[in-house]
N, C-alpha and C positions, 0 to 999 in steps of 0.2 A: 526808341529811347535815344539812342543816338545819331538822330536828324535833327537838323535845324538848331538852336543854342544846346540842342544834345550835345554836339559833336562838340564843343567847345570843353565843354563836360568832359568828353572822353578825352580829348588832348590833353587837358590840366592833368588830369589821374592818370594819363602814362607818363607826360614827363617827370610827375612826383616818381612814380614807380620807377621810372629809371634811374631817377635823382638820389630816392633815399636807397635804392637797393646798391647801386655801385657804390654810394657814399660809406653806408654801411660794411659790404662786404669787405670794403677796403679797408675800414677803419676794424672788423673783427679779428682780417686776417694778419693786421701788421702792429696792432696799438689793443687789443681786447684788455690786456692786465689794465692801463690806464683808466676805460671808464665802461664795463661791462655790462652793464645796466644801459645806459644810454645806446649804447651802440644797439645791442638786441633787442633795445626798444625802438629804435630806429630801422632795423630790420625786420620787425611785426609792421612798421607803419607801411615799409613797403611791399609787404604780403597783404594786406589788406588795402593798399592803393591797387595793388594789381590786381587783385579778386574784384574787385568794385570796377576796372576801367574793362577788364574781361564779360563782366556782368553785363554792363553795359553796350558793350558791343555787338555780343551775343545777342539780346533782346529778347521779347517775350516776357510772360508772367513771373513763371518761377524765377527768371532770371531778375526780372524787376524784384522782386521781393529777396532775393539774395542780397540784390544790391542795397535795398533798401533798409536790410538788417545791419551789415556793412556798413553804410555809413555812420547811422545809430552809434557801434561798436566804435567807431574813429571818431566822431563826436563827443563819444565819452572816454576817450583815448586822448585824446586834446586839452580837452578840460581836465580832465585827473593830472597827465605827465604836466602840463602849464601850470595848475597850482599849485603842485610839488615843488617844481623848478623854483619857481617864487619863495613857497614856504621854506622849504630844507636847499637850498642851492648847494650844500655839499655832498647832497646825494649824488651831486650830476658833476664831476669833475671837467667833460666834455658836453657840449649840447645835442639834444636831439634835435629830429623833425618837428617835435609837438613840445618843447621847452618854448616857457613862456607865451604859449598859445601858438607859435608860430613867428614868434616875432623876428627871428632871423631865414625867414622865407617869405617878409612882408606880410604877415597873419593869415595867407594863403591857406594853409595847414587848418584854422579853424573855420574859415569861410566857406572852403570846400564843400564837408560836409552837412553844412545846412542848405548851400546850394542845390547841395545835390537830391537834399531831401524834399527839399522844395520842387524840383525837375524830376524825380520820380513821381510824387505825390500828383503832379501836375499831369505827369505822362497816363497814368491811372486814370483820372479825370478823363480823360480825352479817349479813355476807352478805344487805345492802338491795338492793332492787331496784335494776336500771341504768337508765337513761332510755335512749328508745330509740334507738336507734344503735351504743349503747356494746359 
């Protein structure tokens, strides 16, 4: 799963992971009273970027369909925190990873996870090898 535009896959999804988890952790442990919603919505984004670029790595069946749930979950993570943003903007005092789709990460945030669904689904298709166990 992570060969060939895989591997492009796994890079996005750890630099997110490192992006939103440092972003986050920085922002719970110094600013949390300001916008506490946003922030530990920003810190799910990146336990689920990290699950997903792990998944990926790893390879194999089960791991394919972990990820593949994974993305799913971030997908509808994207579009739920995004029309929020929009709707109620004073929910969100600070911005997330997934406010307004992504728009302050260049809609990165929502492309991913279709890509990625698309690259899984594909990897499936192509009936790759499983690691062993799977």
């Amino acid at each position: 799963m992570g060969k060939g535009p895989g591997t492009l896959l796994v890079t996005l999804y750890g630099i997110f992971t490192v992006g939103a988890a440092s972003r986050s952790a920085v922002q719970l442990a110094t600013r949390f009273d300001e916008a506490p919603l946003a922030y530990l919505l920003s810190a799910a984004a990146a336990l689920v970027y990290a699950f997903i670029t792990l998944s990926l790595v790893r390879g194999g069946e089960r791991a394919r369909r972990a990820a593949l749930g994974c993305c799913c979950v971030e997908l509808l993570g994207v579009l739920t925190v995004g029309t929020w943003t929009l709707v109620e903007p004073s929910a969100f005092p600070d911005a997330t990873v997934w406010s307004d789709y992504g728009m302050g990460y260049l809609f990165i945030p929502v492309i991913l996870p279709v890509t990625g669904l698309l690259w899984l689904r594909r990897s499936r298709s192509h009936g790759g090898p499983a690691a062993v166990g799977d």
